[in-house]
MIPA-147402 format. One record per residue (C-alpha): x, y, z. Coordinates in pm, 1 decimal. Each point is the difference from the previous one (the first is absolute). Example, Ala and Ser with C-alpha at 12.3 -4.5 7.8 and 13.67 -1.06 7.14 Angstrom:
BEGIN
+----------+----------+----------+
!       xx !       yy !       zz !
+----------+----------+----------+
!   1230.0 !   -450.0 !    780.0 !
!    137.0 !    344.0 !    -66.0 !
+----------+----------+----------+
This chain:
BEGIN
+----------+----------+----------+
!       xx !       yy !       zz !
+----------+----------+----------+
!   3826.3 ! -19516.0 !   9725.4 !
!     76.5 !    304.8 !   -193.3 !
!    -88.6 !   -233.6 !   -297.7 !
!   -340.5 !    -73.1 !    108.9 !
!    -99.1 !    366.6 !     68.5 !
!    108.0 !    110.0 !   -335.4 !
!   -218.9 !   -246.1 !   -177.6 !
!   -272.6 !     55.2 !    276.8 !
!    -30.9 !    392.4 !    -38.7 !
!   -117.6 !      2.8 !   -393.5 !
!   -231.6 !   -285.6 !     70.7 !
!   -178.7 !    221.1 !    262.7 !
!    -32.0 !    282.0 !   -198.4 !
!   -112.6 !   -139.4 !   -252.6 !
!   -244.2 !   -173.2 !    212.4 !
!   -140.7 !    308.7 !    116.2 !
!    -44.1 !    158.8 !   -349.6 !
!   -205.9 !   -288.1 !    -78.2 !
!   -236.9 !     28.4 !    246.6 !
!     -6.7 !    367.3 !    -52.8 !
!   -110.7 !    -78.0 !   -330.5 !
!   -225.0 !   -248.6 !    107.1 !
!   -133.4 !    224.6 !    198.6 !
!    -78.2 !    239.2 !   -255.3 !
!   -115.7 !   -218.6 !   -262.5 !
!   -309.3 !    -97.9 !    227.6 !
!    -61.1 !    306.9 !    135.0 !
!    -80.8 !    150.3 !   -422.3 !
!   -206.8 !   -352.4 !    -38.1 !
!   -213.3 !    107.8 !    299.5 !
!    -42.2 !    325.1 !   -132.1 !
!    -56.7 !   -103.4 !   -384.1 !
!   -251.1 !   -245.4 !    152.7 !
!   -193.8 !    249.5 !    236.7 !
!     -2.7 !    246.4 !   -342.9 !
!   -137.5 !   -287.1 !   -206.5 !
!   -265.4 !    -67.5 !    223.3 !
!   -383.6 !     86.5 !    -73.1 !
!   -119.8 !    272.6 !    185.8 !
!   -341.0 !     -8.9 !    184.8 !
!   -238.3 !    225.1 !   -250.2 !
!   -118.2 !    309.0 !    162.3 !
!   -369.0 !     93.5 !    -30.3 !
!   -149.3 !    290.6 !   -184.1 !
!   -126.2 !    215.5 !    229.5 !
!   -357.9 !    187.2 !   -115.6 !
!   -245.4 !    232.9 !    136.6 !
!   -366.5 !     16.4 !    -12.0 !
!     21.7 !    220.0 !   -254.1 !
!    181.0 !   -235.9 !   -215.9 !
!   -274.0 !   -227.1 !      7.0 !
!   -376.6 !    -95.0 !   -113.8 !
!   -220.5 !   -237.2 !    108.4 !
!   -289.8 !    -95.5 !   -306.8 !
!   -336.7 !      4.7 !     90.2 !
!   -323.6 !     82.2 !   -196.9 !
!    -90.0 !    345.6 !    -25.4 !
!   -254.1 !    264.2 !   -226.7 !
!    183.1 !    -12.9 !   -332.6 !
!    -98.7 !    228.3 !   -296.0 !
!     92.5 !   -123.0 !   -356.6 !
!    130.8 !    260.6 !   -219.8 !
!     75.3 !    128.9 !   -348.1 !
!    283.3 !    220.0 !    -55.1 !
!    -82.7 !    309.3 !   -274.2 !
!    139.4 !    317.0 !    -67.6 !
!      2.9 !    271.5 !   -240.5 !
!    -32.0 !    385.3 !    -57.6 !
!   -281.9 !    216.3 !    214.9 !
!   -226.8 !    211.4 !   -227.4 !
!   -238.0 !    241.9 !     85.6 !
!   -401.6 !   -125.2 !    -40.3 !
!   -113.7 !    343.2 !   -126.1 !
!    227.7 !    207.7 !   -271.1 !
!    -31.5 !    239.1 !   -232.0 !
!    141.4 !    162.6 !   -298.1 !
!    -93.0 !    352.1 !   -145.4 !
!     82.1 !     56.2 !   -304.5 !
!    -45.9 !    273.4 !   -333.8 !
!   -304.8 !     17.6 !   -121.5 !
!     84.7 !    234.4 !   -198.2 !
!    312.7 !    123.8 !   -232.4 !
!    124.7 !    311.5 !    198.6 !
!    293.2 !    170.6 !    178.0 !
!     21.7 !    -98.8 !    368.5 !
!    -80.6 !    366.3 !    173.4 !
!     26.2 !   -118.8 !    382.7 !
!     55.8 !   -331.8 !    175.0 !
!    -45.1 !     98.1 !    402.6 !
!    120.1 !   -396.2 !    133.9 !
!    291.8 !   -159.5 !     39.6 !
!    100.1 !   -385.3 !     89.0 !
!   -142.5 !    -20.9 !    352.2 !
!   -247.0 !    218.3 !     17.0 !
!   -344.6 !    -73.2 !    109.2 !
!   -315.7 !     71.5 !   -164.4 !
!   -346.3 !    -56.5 !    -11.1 !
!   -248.9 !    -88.7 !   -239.9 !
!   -143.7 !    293.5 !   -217.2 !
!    314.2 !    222.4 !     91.4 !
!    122.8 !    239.5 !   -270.9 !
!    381.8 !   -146.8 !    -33.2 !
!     36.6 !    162.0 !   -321.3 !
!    -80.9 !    258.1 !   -287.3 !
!     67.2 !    -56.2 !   -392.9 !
!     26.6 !    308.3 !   -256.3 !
!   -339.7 !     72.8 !   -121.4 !
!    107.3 !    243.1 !   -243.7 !
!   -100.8 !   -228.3 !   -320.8 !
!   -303.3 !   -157.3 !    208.5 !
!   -163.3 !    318.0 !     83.5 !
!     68.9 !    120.8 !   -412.6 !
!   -174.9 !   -338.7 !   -120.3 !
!   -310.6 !     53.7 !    239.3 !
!    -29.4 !    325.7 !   -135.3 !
!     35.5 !   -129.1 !   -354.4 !
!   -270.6 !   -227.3 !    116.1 !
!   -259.8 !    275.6 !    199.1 !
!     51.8 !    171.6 !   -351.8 !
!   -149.1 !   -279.3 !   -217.0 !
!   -243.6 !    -72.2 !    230.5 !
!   -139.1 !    297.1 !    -20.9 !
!     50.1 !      9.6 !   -394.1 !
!   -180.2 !   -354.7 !    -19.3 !
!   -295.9 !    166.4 !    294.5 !
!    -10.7 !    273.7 !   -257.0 !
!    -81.5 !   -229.8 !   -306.7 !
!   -239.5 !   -216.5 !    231.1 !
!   -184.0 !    317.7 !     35.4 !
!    -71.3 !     80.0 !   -353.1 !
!    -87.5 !   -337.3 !   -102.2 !
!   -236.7 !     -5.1 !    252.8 !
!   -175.6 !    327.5 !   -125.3 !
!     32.0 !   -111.6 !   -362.9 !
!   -171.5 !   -362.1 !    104.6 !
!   -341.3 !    222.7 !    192.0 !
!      6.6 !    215.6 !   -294.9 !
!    -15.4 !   -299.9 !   -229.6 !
!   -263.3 !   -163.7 !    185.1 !
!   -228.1 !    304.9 !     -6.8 !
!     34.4 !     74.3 !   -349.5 !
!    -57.9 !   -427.6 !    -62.4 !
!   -303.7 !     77.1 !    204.9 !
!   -140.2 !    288.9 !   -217.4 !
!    107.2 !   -189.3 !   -351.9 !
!    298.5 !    223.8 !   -126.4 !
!    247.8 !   -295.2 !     30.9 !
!    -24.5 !   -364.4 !    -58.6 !
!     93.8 !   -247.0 !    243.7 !
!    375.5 !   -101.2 !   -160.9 !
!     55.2 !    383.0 !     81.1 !
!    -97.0 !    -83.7 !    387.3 !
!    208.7 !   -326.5 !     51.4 !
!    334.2 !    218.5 !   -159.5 !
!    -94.7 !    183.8 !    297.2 !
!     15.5 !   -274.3 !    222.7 !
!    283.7 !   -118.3 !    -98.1 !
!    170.1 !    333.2 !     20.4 !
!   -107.7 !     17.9 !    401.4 !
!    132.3 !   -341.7 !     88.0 !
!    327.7 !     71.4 !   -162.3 !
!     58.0 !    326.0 !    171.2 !
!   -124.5 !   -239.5 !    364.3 !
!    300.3 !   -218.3 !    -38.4 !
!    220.8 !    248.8 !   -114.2 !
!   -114.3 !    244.3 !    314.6 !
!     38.6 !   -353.6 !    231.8 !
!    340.9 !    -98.6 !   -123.0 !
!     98.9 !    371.4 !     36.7 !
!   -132.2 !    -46.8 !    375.9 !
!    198.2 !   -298.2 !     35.6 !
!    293.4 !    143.8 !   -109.6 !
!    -39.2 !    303.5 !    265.6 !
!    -13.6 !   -283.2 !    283.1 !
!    278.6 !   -184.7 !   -107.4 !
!    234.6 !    309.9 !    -21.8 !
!   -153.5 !    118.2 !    367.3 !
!    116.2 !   -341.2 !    126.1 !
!    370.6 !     -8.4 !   -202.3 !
!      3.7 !    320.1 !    250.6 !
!   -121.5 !   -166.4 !    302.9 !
!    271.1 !   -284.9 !    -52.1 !
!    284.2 !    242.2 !      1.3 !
!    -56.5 !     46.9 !    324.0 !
!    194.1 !   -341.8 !    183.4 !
!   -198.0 !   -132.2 !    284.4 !
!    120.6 !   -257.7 !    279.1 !
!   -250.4 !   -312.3 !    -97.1 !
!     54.2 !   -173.3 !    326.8 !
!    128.9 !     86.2 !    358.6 !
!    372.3 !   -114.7 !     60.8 !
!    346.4 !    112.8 !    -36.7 !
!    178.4 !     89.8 !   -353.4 !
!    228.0 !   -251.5 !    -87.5 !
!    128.6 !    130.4 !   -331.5 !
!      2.3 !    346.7 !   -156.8 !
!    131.7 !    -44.2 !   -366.2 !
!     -8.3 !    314.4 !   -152.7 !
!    116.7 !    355.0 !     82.5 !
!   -193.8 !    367.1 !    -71.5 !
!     23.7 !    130.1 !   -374.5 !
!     25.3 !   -393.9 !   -148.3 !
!   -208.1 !    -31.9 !   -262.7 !
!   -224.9 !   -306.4 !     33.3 !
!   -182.3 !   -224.8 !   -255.6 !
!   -290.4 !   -166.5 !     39.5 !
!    -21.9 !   -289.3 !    296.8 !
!    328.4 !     98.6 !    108.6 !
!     67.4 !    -97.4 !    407.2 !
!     35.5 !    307.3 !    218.7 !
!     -2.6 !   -130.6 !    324.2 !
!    -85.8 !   -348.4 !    203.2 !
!   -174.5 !      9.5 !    300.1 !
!    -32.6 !   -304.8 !    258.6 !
!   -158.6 !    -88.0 !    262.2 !
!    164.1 !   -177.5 !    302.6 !
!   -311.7 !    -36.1 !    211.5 !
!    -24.2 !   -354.5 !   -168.8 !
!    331.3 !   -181.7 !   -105.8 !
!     21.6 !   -360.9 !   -127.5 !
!    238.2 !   -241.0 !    -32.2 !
!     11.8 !   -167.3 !   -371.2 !
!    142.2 !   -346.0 !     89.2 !
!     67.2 !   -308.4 !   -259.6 !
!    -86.1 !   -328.1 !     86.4 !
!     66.3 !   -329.4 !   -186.1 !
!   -277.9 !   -173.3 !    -99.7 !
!     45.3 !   -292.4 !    205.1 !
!    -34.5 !    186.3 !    289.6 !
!   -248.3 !    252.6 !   -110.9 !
!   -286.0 !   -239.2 !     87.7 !
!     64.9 !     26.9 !    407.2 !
!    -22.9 !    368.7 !    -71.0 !
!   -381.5 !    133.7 !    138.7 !
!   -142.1 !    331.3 !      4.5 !
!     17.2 !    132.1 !    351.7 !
!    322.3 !   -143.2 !     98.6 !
!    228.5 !    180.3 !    234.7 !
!    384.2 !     94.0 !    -58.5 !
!    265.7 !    128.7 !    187.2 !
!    240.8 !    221.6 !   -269.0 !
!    346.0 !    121.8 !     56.2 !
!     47.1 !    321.1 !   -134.2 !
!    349.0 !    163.3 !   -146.7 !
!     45.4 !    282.0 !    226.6 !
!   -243.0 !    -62.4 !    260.3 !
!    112.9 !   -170.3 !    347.2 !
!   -402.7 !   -121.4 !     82.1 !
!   -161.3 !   -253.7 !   -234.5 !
!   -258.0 !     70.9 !   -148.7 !
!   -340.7 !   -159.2 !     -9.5 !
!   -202.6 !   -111.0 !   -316.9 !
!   -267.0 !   -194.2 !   -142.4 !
!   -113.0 !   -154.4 !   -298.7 !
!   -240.6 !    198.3 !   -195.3 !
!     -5.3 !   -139.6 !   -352.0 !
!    132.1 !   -319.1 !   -211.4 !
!    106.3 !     82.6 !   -363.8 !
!   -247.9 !   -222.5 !   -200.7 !
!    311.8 !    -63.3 !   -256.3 !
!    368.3 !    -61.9 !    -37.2 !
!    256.2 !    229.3 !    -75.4 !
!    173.6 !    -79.9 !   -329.7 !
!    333.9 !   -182.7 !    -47.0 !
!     13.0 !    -77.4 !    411.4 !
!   -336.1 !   -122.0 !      4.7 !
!    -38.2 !    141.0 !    331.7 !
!   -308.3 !    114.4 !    126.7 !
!     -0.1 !    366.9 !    228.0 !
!   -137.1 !     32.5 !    360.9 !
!    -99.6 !    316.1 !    105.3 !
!     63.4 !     97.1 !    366.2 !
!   -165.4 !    307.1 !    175.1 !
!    225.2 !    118.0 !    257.0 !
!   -116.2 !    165.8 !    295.3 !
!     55.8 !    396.3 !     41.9 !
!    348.3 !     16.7 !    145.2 !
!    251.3 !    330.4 !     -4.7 !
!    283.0 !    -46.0 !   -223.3 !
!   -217.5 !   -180.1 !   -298.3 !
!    145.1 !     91.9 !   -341.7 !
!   -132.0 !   -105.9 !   -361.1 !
!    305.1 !   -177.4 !   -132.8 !
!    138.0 !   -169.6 !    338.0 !
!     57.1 !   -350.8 !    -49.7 !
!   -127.1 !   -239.8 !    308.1 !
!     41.8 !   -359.4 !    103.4 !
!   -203.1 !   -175.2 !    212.1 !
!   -237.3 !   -340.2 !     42.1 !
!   -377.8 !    -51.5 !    -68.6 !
!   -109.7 !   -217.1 !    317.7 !
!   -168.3 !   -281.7 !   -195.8 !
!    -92.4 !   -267.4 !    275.8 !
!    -10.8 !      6.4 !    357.0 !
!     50.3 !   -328.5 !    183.2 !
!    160.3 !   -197.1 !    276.7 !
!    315.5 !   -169.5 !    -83.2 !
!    372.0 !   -101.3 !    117.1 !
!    205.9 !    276.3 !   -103.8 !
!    367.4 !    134.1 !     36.9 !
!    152.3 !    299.7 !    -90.5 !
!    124.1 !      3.2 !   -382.9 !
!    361.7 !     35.2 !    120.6 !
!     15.2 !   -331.1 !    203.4 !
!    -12.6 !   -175.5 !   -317.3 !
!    338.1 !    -81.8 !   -113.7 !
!    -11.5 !    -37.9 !   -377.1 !
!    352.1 !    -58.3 !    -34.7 !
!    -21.6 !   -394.4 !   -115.2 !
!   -200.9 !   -165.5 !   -261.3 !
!   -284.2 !    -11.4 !    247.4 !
!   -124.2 !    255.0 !    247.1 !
!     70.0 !   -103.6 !    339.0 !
!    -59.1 !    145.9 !    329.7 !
!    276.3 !    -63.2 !    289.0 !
!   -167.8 !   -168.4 !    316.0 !
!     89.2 !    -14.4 !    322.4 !
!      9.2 !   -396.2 !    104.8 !
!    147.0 !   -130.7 !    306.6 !
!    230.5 !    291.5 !     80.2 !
!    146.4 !    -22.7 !   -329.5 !
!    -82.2 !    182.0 !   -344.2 !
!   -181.3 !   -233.8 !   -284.1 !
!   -122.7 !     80.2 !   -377.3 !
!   -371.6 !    -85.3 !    -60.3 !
!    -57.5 !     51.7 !   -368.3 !
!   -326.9 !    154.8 !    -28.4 !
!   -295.3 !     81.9 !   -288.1 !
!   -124.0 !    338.8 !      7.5 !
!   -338.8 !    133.7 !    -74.6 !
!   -146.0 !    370.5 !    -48.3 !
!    217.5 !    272.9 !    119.8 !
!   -211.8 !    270.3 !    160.6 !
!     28.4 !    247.4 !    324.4 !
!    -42.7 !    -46.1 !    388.9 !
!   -147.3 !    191.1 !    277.8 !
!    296.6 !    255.6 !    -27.0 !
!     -8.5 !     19.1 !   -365.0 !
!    306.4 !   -170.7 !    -27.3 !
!    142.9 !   -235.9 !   -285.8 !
!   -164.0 !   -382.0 !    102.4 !
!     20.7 !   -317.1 !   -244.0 !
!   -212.4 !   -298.0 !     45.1 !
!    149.8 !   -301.3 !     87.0 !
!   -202.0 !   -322.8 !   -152.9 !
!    211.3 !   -291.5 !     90.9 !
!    339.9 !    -37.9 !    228.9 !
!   -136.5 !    161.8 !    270.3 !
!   -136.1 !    -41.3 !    281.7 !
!   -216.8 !    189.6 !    305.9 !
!    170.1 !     96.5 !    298.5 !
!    350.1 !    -55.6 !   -212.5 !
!    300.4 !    201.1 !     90.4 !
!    178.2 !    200.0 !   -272.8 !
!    285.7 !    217.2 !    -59.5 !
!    -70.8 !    367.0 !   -115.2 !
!    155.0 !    112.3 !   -317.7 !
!    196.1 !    236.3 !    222.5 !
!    218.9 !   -300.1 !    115.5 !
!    170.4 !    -76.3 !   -333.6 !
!    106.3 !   -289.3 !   -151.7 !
!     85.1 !   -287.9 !    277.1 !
!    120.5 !   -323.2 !    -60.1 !
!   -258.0 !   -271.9 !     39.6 !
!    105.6 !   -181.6 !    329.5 !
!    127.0 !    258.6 !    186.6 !
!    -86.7 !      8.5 !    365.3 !
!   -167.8 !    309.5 !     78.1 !
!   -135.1 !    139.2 !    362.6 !
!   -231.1 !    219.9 !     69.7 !
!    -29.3 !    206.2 !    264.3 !
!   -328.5 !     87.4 !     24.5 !
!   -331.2 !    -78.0 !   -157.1 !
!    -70.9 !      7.9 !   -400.2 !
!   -258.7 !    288.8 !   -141.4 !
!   -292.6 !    -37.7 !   -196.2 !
!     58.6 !     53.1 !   -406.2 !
+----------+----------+----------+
């Protein structure tokens, strides 16, 4: 007996171990099963917002331009003649008006070369006077036979040359009186002084610039377009412009069409009158489209298109679940709002659900669930 329970005990135990084991060994299969298992996909949960349902709407076609903002009416005054700057009363920023003394050159020399020129005046009235007398003296005496005829013309002669010498004498009087009226420097037009490039006791030459003056009553924008899309490009067009440094946009239209190309880009320029706004500078450069066409057409915003494939694509709600319709696009233009819209030609349908650029990139298939209804683009 004691035999039998000394064999019996290890068999037990090791009977239990086993099933211990056993035990185990299923229990880490159940739970490498249950781990290997697919899960049940959960859905991508959206708001309106997120959302935008295509249907036709107003639609303007567009052309993007920008460029620099100059002002319509400028002016430059400048030397007209060589002298020493006396006074310059403006500075960059001041206003002035048209006809408004903004300046005063030396006159010394002037004033010395209309005297010069008074004084031979007067020396060539002077000589114009005694050929006169000489000439009525001749002709009396031709008249009572003491001198020929040839004695007469000489006398002629003698009265036409003093004439032009007594005229060009004149002349050179008036010119001299207006070297001394153009000392003076005069605002030519009404605006605001822009540049002052010299300072009191320069000394000028001839056609040197004093001073700029412009006039921001009238600013235009200069725009480039190519030529292939010059031709959409009509007189009386309206823009909306983005200006550097002003939070409004600005309004414009098109006033005139460059009848050439530049050359090199063989662009041709657009000119742009902008309507009076505060904060309009010469120089400022501004962005902006010319609304070309306005039509009816299915339209999303330029963001919804994902470009990021050989192919631009737009991702569509289908069935609860996220799908990529490639799609053709057409003229990119503005909405309502003035926001960003591109055309959409082919891939696309009305009444189609879409996902907003907001969303991000989403794998195609993905169940999706909205919880309330999709927006208008």
């Amino acid at each position: 007996m004691k035999r039998w329970v000394k064999w019996a005990v290890p068999v037990v135990v090791v009977a239990l171990i086993g099933g211990f084991v056993a035990r185990a060994l299923s229990a880490r299969k159940q739970e490498q099963a249950a781990l290997g298992a697919p899960k049940a996909p959960s859905a991508l949960e959206l708001s309106p917002g997120d959302l935008l349902v295509l249907h036709a709407q107003p639609f303007a076609r567009t052309l993007a331009v920008s460029g620099g903002l100059k002002a319509v009416n400028s002016a430059v005054v400048r030397a007209k003649v060589a002298a020493e700057v006396k006074s310059l009363t403006v500075r960059e920023g001041d206003t002035v008006k048209a006809g408004q003394v903004i300046g005063q050159l030396e006159t010394t020399e002037v004033e010395l070369r209309l005297r010069q020129a008074e004084q031979n005046a007067a020396s060539a009235r002077g000589q114009l006077d005694i050929a006169k007398r000489a000439l009525e003296n001749n002709k009396a005496l031709v008249a009572q036979g003491f001198i020929s005829a040839t004695g007469l013309e000489t006398s002629v002669s003698n009265e036409a040359s003093a004439q032009a010498t007594y005229g060009a004498a004149v002349a050179a009087v008036d010119l001299a009186r207006k070297s001394r009226t153009d000392a003076q420097l005069v605002a030519p037009i009404n605006g605001i002084v822009s540049v002052r490039a010299v300072q009191p006791s320069e000394r000028v030459a001839i056609d040197t610039r004093l001073v700029e003056v412009v006039d921001l009553s009238r600013i235009e924008l200069e725009a480039a377009v190519a030529p292939e899309d010059v031709g959409a490009v009509q007189v009386g067009q309206t823009a909306m412009l983005q200006v550097d440094g002003l939070a409004a946009p600005a309004q414009a239209k098109v006033v005139r069409i460059n009848p050439s190309t530049q050359s090199g880009t063989r662009a041709v320029m657009v000119y742009l009158e902008l309507l009076p706004q505060p904060g309009l500078r010469q120089g400022l450069f501004a962005r902006g489209a010319i609304e070309i066409e306005r039509k009816t057409a299915l339209v999303v915003p330029a963001n919804a298109v994902r470009v990021d494939q050989a192919r631009p694509y737009v991702l569509a709600v289908v069935d609860g679940k996220v799908a990529q319709r490639p799609v053709t696009l057409g003229a990119r233009g503005t909405g309502t709002e003035r926001d960003s819209l591109v055309e959409l030609l082919q891939g696309a349908a009305d009444g189609m659900t879409l996902l907003r650029g907001t969303v991000g990139q989403v794998r195609e298939g993905t169940a999706v669930r909205v919880t309330g209804a999709a927006s208008a683009p």
